[in-house]
C-alpha positions as CSV (number, residue, x, y, z in Angstrom):
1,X,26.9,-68.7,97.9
2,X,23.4,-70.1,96.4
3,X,23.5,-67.4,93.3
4,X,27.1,-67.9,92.6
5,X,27.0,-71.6,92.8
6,X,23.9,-70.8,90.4
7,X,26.0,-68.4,88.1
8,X,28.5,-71.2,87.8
9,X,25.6,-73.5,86.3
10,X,25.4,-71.0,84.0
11,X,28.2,-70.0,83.0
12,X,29.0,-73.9,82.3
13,X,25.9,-74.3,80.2
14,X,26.5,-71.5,78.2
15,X,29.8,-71.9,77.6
16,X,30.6,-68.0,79.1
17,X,34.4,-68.7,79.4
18,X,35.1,-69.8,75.8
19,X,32.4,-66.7,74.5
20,X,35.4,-64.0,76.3
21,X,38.0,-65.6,75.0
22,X,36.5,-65.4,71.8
23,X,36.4,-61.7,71.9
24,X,40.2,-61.1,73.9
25,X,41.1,-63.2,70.8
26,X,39.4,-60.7,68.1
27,X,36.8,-62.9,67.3
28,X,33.1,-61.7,67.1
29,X,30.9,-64.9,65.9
30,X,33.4,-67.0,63.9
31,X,33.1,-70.1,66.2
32,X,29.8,-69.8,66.9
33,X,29.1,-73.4,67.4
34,X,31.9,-73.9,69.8
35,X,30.1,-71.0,71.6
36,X,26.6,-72.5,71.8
37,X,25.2,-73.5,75.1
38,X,21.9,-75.0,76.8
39,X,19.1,-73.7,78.5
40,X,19.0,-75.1,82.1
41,X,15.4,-77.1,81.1
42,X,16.9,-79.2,79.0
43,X,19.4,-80.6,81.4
44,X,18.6,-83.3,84.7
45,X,20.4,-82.4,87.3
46,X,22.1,-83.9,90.2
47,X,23.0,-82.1,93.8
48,X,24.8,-83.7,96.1
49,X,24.1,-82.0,99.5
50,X,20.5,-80.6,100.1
51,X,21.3,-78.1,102.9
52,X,21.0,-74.5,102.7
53,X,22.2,-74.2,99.5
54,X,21.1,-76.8,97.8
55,X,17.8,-76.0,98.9
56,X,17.9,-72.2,97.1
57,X,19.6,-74.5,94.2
58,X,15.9,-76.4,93.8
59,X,14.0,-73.4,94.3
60,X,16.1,-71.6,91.4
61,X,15.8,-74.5,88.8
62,X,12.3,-74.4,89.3
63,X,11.5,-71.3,88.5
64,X,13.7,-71.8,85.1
65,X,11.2,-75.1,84.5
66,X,14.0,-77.5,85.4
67,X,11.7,-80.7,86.2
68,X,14.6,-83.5,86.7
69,X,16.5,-83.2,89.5
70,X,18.1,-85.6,91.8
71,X,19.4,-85.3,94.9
72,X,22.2,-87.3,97.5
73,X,22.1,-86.6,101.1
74,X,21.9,-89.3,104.1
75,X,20.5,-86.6,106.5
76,X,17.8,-85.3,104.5
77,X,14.9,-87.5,103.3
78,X,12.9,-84.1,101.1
79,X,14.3,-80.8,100.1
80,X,12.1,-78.0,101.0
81,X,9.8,-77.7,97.8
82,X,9.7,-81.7,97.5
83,X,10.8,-81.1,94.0
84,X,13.4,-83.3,94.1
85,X,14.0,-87.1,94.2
86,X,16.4,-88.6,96.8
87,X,19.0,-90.9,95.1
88,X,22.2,-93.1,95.5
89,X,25.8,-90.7,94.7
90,X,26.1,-93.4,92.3
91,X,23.4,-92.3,90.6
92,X,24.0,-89.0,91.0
93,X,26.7,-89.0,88.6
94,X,25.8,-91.7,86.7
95,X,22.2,-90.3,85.3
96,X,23.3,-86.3,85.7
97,X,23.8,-83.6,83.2
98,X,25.2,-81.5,85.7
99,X,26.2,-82.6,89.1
100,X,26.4,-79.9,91.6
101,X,28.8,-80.4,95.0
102,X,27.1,-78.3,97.9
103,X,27.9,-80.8,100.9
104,X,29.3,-80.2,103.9
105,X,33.4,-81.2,104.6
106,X,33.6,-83.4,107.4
107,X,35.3,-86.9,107.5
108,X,33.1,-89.1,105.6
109,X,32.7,-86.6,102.4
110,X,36.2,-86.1,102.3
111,X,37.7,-87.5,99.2
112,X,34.0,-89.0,98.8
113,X,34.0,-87.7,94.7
114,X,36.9,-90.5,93.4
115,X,37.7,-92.0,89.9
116,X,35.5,-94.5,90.2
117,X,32.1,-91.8,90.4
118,X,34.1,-89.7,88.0
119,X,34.0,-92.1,85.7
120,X,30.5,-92.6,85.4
121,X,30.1,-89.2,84.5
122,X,27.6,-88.9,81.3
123,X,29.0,-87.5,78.3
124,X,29.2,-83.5,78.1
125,X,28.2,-83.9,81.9
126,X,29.1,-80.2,83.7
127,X,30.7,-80.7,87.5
128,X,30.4,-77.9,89.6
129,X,32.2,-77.5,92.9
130,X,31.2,-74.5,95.4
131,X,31.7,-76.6,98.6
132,X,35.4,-77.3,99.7
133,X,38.0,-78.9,97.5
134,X,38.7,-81.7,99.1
135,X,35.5,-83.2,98.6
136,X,37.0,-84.4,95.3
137,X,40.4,-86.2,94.8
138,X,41.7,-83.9,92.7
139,X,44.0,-86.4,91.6
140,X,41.3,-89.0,90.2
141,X,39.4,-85.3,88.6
142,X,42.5,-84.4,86.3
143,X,42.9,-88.2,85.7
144,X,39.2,-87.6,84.3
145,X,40.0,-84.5,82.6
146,X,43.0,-85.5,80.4
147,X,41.1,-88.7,79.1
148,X,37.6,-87.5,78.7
149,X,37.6,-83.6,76.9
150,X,33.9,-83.7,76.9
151,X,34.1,-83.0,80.7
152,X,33.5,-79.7,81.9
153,X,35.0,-78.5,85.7
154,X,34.3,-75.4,87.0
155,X,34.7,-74.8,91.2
156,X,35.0,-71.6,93.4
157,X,37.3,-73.8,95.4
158,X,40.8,-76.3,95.5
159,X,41.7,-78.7,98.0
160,X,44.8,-77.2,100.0
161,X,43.7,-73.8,100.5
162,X,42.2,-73.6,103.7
163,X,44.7,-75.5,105.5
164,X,48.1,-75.1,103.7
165,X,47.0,-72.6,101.5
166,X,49.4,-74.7,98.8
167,X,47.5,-75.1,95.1
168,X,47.1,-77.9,93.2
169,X,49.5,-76.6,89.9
170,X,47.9,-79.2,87.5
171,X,44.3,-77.9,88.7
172,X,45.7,-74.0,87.9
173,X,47.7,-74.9,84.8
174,X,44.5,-76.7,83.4
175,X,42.7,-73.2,84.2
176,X,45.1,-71.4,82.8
177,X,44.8,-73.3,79.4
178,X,41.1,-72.4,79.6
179,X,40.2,-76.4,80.1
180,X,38.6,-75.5,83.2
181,X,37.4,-72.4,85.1
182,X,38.6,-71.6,88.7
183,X,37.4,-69.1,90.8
184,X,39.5,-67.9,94.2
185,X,36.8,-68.3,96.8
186,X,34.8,-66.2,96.3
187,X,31.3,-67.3,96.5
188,X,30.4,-65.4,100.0
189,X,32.1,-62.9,99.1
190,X,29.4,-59.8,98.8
191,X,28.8,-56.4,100.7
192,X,25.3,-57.8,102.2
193,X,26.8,-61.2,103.5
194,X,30.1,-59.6,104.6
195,X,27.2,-57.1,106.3
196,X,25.3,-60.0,108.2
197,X,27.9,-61.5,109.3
198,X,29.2,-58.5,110.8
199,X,26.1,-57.5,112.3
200,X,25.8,-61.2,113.7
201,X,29.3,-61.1,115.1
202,X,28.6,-57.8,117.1
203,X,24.9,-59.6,118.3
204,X,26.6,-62.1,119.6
205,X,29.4,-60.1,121.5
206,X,26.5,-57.7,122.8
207,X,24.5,-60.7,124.3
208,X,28.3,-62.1,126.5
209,X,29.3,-58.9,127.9
């Protein structure tokens, strides 16, 4: 889940989405400026959540140089490598490049990501969302989305499919258009996790029989 959240950053950044289209269109390098990206140390970055994943998120950006990055998380006081400084979620989004969601759903981050810390998103700010879909009000994001075009969303998940398994249309039509990128799910989804979790599963019946 860490490298795909981290393949998301950049794909974001470097603007990977618009580069295929480019070429299903029978383009080579007309629009090359509307193709051209950033390298992740020139960005400040902001993770909301510093468990497991946001931890490997740290450890990544440092070894690509990244020097800013923030962090929002009421149970932990230091990620791992103490590379990264502790901050409000106001802040988060208010002083961000790219803001990453990797916190846990539970009651009080439900709905936590609203118009009013959308809209202190910095311009050409990059929101990424590998965590669960209801962590934003999807509602307030496309609000964002159709008045600020300097926005970029991309997110491996949307709110309603765990429990209803019912889509957001204006979330997938605004895919669809190639405004934002959508992934189904898919960040766990490898042979060696599918493997461990396996193997854990059959540990675990083994040790209550």
């Amino acid at each position: 889940s860490a490298e795909f959240t981290f393949l998301k950053i950049l794909a974001s950044l470097r603007n990977l989405r618009e580069s295929w289209s480019e070429v299903s269109s029978g383009r080579w390098r007309h629009n090359e400026d509307d193709m051209r990206g950033y390298e992740l140390k020139e960005k400040k970055f902001g993770l909301v959540g510093m468990g497991r994943i946001g931890n490997k998120l740290v450890k990544y950006l440092d070894s690509f140089g990244v020097t800013n990055i923030d962090f929002c998380d009421v149970a932990v006081e230091q990620d791992d490598l103490n590379k990264a400084e502790s901050v409000s979620l106001e802040n988060i989004f208010k002083n961000n490049d790219v803001i990453v969601i990797c916190v846990a759903l539970n009651k009080e981050t439900k709905g936590m990501v609203n118009l009013d810390l959308l809209s202190k998103m910095k311009k050409n700010a990059h929101l990424i969302n590998t965590s669960r879909g209801e962590i934003i009000n999807e509602a307030d994001l496309i609000t964002v989305l159709d008045s600020r075009e300097d926005i970029k969303f991309s997110a491996d998940v949307l709110s309603g499919e765990v429990d209803s398994g019912c889509l957001n249309e204006q979330m997938l039509s605004l895919h669809k258009s190639n405004r934002i990128s959508i992934t189904p799910h898919i960040a766990g989804a490898t042979y060696g996790s599918q493997k461990k979790a396996a193997t854990l599963a059959f540990d675990i019946i083994k040790s209550n029989v």
